[in-house]
N, C-alpha and C positions, 0 to 999 in steps of 0.2 A: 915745344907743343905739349900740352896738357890731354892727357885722355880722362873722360869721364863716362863712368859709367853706368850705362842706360837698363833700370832693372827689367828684366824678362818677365814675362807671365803677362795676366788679361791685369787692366786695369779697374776692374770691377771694383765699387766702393759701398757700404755702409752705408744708408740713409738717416739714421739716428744722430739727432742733431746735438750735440758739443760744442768744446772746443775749437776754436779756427785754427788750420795746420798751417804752419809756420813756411812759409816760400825762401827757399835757400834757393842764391846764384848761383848755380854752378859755373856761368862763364857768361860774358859778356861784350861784345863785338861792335866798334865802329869803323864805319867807312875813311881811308885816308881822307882828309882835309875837310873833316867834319866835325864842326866846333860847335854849334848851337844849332839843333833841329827848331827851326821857325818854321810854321806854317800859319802864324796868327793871321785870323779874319778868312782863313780858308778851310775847304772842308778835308775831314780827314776820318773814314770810313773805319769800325771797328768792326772785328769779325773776330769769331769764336766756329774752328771750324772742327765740329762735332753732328751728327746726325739728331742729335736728342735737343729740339727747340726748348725743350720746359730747362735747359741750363745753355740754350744755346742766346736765347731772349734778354733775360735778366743778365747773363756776362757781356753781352754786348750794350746795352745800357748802361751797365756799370763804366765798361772800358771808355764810353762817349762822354759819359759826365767826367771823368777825369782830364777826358784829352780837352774837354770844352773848358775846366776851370786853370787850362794854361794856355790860351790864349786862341787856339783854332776853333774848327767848328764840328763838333764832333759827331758823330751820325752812325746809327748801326746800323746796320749792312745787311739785317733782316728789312728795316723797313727801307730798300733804294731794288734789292733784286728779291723774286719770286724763288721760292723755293727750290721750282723745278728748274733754275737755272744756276743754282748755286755750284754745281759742280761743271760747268759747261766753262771754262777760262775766259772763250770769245766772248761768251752772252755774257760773263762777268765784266769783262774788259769794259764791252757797250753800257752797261748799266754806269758806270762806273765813271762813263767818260760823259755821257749823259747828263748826270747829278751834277759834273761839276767837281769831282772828289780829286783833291790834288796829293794824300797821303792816303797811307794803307797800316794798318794796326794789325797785325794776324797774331792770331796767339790758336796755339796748337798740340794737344797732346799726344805722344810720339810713344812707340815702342819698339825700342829696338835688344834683341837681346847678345849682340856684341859691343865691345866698346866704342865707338864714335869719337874721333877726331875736330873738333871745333876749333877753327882756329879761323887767319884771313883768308886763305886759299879756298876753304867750305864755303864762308856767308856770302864771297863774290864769285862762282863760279856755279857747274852746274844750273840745278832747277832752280836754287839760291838766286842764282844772280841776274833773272826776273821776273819782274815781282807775277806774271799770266804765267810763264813756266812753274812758278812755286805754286802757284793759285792750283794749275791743275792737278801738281803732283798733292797737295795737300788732300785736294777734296776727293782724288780715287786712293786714297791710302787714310781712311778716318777711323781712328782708335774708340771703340767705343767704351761708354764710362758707364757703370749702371749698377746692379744688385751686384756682388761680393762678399769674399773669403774674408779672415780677422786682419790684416794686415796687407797694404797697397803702397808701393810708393808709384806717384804719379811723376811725369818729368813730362815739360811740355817748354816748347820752343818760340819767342817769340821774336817774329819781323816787323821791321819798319820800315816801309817803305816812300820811295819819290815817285809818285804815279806821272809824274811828268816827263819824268827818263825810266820808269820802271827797275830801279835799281836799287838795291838794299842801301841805310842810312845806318842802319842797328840792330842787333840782332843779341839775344839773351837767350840762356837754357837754366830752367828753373827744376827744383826738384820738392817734392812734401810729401812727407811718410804717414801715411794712413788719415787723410780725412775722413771725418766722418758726415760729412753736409757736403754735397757736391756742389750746391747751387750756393752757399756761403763761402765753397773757398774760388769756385769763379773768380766771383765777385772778388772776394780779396786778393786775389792774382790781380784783377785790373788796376787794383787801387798801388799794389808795389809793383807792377812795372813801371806806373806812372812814378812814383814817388823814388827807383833808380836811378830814373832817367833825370830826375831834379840831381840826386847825387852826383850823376858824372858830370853837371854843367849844362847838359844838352839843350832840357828845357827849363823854363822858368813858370809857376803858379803865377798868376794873376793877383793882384793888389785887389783888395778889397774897397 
């Protein structure tokens, strides 16, 4: 097993817009006997789970356009549930099973300040290992991201979920030191978790 470690302090960031901070893997998790993540012609809910709509809107747009230009149907998850039920698991579940949504996208920024174990035993057990247990623990435990000191490293966690057995498919921990655009590096987190997830095989872009 690998330990990696998760930096300490608030995540506060710099709004002066630059350069795009670069998204290093730290780790990367699939479910046994899971070859290619297919959900084409189905929907598959992106979520960005942060308090702050003005980065939580545009990352989940982003994350939908990416998941729709390989083959599902991808949908943020601002516009299926109301605000005030975003952190409620059940009313999430209901919305959720409502729309239709057969996958779950969570991407999530995490702080922990000991080191973290990631490995199979983490992404399928515990609050991990479903996807309304992760839902809940995620949205009473939310990092928040905002005004900031000269130097942040951010580390955020991302799920994939089978809303149809509510069980993890894939799972990534991402790290970037010192953005200085929050709402630019969303956004660019959505676009390389999709474009990983092409790397491992999992999914495929769509032919033009």
């Amino acid at each position: 097993m690998t330990r990696f470690p998760m930096i300490a302090g608030s995540l506060a960031l710099c709004a002066a817009v630059t350069v795009l901070a670069q998204n290093d893997f730290l780790s990367t998790w699939k479910a046994d006997g899971v070859t290619e993540i297919n959900f084409a012609g189905r929907k598959v809910a992106a979520v960005l789970i942060t308090d702050d709509d003005s980065l939580r809107v545009p990352a989940e747009e982003a994350l939908a356009r990416e998941i729709t230009a390989r083959g599902p149907v991808g949908v943020p998850a601002y516009r299926i549930i109301p605000k005030p039920e975003l952190s409620k698991k059940d009313a999430a579940k209901g919305w959720f099973e409502r729309a239709g949504v057969a996958g779950l996208v969570v991407l999530r920024p995490v702080k922990v300040e000991t080191d973290k174990v990631y490995s199979a035993a983490v992404w399928s057990s515990g609050y991990y290992g479903y996807a309304w247990d992760y839902w809940g623990y995620g949205w009473a435990n939310v990092t928040p991201i905002g005004k900031g000191r000269e130097q942040r490293t951010i580390t955020v966690e991302t799920l994939l979920y089978d809303l149809t057995k509510g069980t993890p498919m894939w799972a990534a921990v991402t790290s970037t030191t010192d953005p200085k655009n929050v709402q630019s590096y969303v956004e660019g987190l959505a676009k390389d978790v999709a474009k990983r997830l092409e790397k491992e095989g999992l999914v495929r872009k769509k032919a033009r």
